[in-house]
C-alpha positions as CSV (number, residue, x, y, z in Angstrom):
1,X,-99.3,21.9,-10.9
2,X,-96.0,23.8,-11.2
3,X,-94.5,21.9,-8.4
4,X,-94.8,18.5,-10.7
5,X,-93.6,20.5,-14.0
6,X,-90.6,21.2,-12.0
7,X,-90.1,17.6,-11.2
8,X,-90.2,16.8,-14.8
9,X,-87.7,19.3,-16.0
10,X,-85.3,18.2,-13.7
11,X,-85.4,14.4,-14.8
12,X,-85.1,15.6,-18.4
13,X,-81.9,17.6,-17.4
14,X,-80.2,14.7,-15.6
15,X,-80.5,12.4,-17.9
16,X,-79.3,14.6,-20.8
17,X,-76.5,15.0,-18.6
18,X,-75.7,11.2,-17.9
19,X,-75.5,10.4,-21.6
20,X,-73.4,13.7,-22.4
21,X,-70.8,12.2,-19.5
22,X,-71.2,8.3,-21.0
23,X,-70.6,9.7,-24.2
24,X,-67.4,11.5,-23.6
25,X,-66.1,8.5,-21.8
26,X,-66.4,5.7,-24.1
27,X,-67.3,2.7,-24.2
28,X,-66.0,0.8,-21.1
29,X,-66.2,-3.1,-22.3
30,X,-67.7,-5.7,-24.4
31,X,-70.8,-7.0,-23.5
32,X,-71.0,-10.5,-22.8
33,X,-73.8,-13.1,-23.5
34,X,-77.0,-12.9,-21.2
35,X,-75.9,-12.5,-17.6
36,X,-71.9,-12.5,-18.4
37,X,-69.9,-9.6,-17.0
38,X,-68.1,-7.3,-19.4
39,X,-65.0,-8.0,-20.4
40,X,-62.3,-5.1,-19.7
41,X,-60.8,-3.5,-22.5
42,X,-56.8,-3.5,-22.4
43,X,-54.9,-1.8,-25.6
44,X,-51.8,-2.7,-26.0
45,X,-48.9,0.6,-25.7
46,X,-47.1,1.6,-28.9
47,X,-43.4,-0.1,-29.0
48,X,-44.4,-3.0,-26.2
49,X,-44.2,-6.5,-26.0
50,X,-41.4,-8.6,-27.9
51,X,-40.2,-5.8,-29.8
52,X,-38.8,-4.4,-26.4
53,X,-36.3,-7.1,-26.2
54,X,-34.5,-8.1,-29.5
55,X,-31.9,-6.0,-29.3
56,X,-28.5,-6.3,-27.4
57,X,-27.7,-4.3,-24.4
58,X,-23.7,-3.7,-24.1
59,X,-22.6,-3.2,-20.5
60,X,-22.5,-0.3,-19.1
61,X,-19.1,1.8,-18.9
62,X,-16.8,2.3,-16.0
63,X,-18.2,5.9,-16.0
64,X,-21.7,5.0,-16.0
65,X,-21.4,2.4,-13.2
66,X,-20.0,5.0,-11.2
67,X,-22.9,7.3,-11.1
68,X,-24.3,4.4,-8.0
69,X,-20.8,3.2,-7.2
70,X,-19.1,6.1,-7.0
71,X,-17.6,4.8,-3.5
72,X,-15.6,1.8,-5.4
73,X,-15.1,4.2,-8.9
74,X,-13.3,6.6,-6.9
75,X,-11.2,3.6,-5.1
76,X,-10.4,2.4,-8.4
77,X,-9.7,6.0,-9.6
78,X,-7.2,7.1,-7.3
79,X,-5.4,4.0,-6.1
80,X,-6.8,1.2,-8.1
81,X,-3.3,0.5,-10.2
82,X,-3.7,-2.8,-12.4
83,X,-7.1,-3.3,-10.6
84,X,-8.3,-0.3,-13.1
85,X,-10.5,-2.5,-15.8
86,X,-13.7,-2.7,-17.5
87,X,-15.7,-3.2,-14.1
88,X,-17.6,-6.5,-16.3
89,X,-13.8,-7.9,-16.0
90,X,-14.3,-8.8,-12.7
91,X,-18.2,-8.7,-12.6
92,X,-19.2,-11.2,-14.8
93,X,-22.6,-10.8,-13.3
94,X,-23.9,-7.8,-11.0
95,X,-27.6,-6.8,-9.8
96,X,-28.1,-10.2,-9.1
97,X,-27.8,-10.8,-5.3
98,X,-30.9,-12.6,-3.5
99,X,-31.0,-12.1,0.0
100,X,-33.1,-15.3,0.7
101,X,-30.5,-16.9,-1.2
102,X,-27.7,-15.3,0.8
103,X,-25.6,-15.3,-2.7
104,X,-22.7,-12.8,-2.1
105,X,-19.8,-15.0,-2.0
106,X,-20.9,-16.4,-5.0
107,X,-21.2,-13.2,-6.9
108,X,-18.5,-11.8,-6.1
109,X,-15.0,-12.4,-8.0
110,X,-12.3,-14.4,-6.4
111,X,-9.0,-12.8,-6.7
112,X,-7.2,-16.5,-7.2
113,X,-9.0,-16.5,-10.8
114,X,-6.1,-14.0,-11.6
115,X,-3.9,-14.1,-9.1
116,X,-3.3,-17.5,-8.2
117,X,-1.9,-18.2,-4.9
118,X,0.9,-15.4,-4.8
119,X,1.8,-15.9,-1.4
120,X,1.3,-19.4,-1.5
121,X,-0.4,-21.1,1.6
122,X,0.8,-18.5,4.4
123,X,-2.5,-16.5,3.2
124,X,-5.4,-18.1,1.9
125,X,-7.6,-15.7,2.3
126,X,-6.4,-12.4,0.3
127,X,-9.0,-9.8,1.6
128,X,-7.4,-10.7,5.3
129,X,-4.8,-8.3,3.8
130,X,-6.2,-6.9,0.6
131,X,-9.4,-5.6,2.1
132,X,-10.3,-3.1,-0.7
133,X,-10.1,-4.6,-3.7
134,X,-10.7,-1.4,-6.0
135,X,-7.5,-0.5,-4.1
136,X,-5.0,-3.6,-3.7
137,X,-2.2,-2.1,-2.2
138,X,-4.1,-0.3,0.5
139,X,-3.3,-2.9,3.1
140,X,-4.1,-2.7,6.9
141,X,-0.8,-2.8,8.5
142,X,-2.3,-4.0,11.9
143,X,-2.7,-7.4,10.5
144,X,0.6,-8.1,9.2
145,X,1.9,-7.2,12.6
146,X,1.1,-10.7,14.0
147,X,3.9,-12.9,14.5
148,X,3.8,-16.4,12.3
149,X,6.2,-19.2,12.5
150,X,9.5,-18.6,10.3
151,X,12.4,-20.6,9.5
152,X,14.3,-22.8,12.1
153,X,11.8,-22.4,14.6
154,X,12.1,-18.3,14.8
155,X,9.0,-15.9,14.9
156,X,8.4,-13.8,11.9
157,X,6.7,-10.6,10.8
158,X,3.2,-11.4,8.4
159,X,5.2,-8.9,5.8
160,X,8.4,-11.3,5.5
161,X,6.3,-13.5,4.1
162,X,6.5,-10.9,0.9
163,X,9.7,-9.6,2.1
164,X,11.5,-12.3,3.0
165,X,15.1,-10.4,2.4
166,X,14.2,-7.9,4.7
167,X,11.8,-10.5,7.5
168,X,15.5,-12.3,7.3
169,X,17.6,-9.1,8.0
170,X,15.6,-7.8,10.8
171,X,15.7,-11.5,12.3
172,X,19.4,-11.6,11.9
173,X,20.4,-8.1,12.8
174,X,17.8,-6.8,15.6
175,X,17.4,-3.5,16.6
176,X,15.3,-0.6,17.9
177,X,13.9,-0.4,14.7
178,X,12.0,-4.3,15.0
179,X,12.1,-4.6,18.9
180,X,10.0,-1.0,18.9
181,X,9.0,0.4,15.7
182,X,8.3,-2.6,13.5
183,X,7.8,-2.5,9.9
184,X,4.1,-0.3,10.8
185,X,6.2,2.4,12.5
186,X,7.4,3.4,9.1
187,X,5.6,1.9,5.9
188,X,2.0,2.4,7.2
189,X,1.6,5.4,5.8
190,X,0.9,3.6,2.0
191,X,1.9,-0.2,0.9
192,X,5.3,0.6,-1.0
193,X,5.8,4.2,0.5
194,X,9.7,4.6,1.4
195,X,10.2,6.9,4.5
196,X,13.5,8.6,4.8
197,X,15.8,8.1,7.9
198,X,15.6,11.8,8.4
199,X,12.0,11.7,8.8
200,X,12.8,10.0,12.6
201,X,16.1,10.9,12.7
202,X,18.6,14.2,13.3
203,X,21.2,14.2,10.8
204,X,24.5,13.6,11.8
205,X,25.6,16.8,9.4
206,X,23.6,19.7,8.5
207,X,24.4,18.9,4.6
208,X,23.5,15.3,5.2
209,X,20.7,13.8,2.7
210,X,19.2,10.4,2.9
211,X,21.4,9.1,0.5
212,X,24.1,9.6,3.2
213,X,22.5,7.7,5.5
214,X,22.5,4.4,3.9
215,X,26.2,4.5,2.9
216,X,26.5,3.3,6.5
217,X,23.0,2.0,7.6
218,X,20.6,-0.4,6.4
219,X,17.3,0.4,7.8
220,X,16.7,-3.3,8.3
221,X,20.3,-4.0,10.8
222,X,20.4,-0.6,11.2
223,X,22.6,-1.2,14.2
224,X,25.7,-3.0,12.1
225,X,27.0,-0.5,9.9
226,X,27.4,-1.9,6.4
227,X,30.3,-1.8,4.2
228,X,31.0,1.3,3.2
229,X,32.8,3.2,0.0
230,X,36.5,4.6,0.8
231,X,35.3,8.0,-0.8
232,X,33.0,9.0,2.5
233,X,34.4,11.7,3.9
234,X,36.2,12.3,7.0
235,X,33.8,14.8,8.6
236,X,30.8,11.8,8.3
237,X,33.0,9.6,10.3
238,X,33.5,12.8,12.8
239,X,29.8,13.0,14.2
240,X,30.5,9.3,16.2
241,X,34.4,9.9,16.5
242,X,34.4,13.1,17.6
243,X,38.0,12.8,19.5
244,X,40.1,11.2,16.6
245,X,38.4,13.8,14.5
246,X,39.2,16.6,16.2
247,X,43.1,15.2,16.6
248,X,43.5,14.3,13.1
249,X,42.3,18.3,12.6
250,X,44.8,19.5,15.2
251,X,47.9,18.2,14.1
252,X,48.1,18.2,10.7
253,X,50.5,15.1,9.0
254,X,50.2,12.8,6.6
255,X,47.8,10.7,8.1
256,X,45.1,13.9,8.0
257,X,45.0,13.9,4.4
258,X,43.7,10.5,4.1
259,X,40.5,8.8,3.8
260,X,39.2,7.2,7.5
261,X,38.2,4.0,5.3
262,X,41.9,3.7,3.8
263,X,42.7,2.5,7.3
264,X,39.5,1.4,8.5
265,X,37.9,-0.1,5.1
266,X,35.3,-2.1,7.2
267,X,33.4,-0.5,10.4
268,X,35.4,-1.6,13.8
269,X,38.8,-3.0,11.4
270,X,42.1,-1.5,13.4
271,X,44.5,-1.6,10.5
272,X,47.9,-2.7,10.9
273,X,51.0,0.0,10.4
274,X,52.7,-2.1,8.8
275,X,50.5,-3.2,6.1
276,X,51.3,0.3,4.8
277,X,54.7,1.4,6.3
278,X,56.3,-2.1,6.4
279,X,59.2,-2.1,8.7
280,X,60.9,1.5,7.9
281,X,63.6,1.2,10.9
282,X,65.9,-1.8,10.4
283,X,65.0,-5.3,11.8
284,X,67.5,-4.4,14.7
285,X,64.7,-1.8,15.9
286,X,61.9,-3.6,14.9
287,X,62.9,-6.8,17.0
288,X,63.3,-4.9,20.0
289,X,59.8,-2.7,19.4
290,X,57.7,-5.1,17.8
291,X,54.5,-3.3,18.9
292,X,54.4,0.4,16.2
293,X,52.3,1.8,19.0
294,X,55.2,1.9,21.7
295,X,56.6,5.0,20.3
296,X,54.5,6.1,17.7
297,X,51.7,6.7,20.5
298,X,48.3,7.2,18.7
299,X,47.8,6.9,15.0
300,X,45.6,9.8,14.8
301,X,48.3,12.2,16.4
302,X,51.6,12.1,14.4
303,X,54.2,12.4,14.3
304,X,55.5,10.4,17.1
305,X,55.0,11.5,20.9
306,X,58.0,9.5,21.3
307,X,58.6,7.9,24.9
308,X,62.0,9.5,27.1
């Protein structure tokens, strides 16, 4: 007897239990017509829907793109020059590449919508040279170290193409500096970047600055000394002529106290004595020692070491 009024008290309990749990849950669908399933209820979340997309998103800013593309924001930052715009200047559309589609070169700007064709049809293809767009002018110089056809049949640096003053001076004036250093050994440090001769080179003086150097050199026909003012001291010409230097020093005339270009106004020009002194002795002298030089020895070391 008390093992079935157990039985009962427990069935009473359970199923006071199931309706407290149904209860607290909710209802959990429609019902349907005679042997239909229930339909699932779905309410709809607050602010969903249409509403979501009415208004107008602006693009985000430079700054903002930059918290994923921080690699290219930084490019742009630090050597991006006229390349730093609105990054929706050049993106006209982003987040849209399909890799079934393969659509990269189609998203991505093409630098002749700006640019044009700068270098006309030497270089078609600008990244070639310009790999990092969010950084033009950071140019890999190991490229534009391969020879291309030039003018009358001659081979050419890549760079004369841009630089065609200085493509045509190395041509016409060779030296160490195309036959072994080549415009790489020293612009590669930066597209643009100026190195000074003293950065290779000893100075000839202690006081010497870079300045001095290109009174007389070119860097591009470095070896032909250019034309030079008649206001560059004596002791700049002394660290090639040492001798005639160190003459004009020791005996001390006329000739001393003058500039080295008032004789020698072009590098290698021998002057003639009498384009300043005219004939001083008499034609009768000057017939018989038509050459200066037979008596007045050397120029440099006056007065006259006279022959006996």
């Amino acid at each position: 007897m008390t093992k079935y009024f157990l039985l009962s008290v427990f069935s009473l309990f359970a199923a006071a239990a199931l309706s407290v749990l149904v209860a607290a849950c909710g209802p959990t669908g429609r019902t349907g017509s005679a042997g239909e399933p229930a339909t699932p209820v779905r309410e709809e979340a607050p602010g969903s829907g249409a509403d979501l997309y009415k208004k107008d998103i602006k693009p985000l800013a430079p700054e903002e793109c930059g918290r994923c593309h921080t690699y290219q924001f930084n490019w742009l930052k630090d050597k991006g020059g006229k390349h730093r715009q609105d990054c929706v200047f050049c993106h006209e559309q982003f987040h849209a590449y399909n890799p079934r589609l393969d659509n990269w070169d189609a998203l991505m700007p093409k630098c002749a919508g700006c640019h044009g064709m700068p270098h006309e049809n030497g270089f078609s293809d600008c990244m070639e040279c310009h790999r990092q767009p969010h950084a033009p002018l950071v140019i890999d110089f190991a490229i534009l170290e391969q020879p291309i056809p030039g003018e009358g049949g001659r081979t050419d640096l890549a760079c004369a193409q841009c630089h065609a003053r200085e493509g045509r001076e190395f041509a016409d004036f060779p030296s160490k500096h195309n036959s072994e250093v080549n415009c790489n050994g020293c612009h590669a440090r930066e597209h643009g970047a100026i190195p000074s001769c003293l950065d290779c080179h000893g100075p000839h003086l202690p006081t010497q600055e870079y300045g001095d150097c290109l009174e007389c050199h070119a860097p591009h026909s470095a070896s032909t000394i250019r034309q030079y003012s008649e206001n560059v001291p004596n002791v700049a010409c002394s660290t090639c002529h040492e001798d005639v230097y160190a003459l004009l020093q020791a005996n001390v005339t006329r000739h001393s106290a003058m500039q080295c270009a008032t004789c020698h106004p072009t590098h290698g020009q021998i002057q003639g004595c009498r384009d300043c002194h005219g004939e001083p002795h008499g034609d009768v002298l000057h017939q018989r020692f038509i050459d200066c030089l037979e008596c007045h020895i050397d120029p440099h070391n006056l007065p006259v070491n006279l022959r006996k």
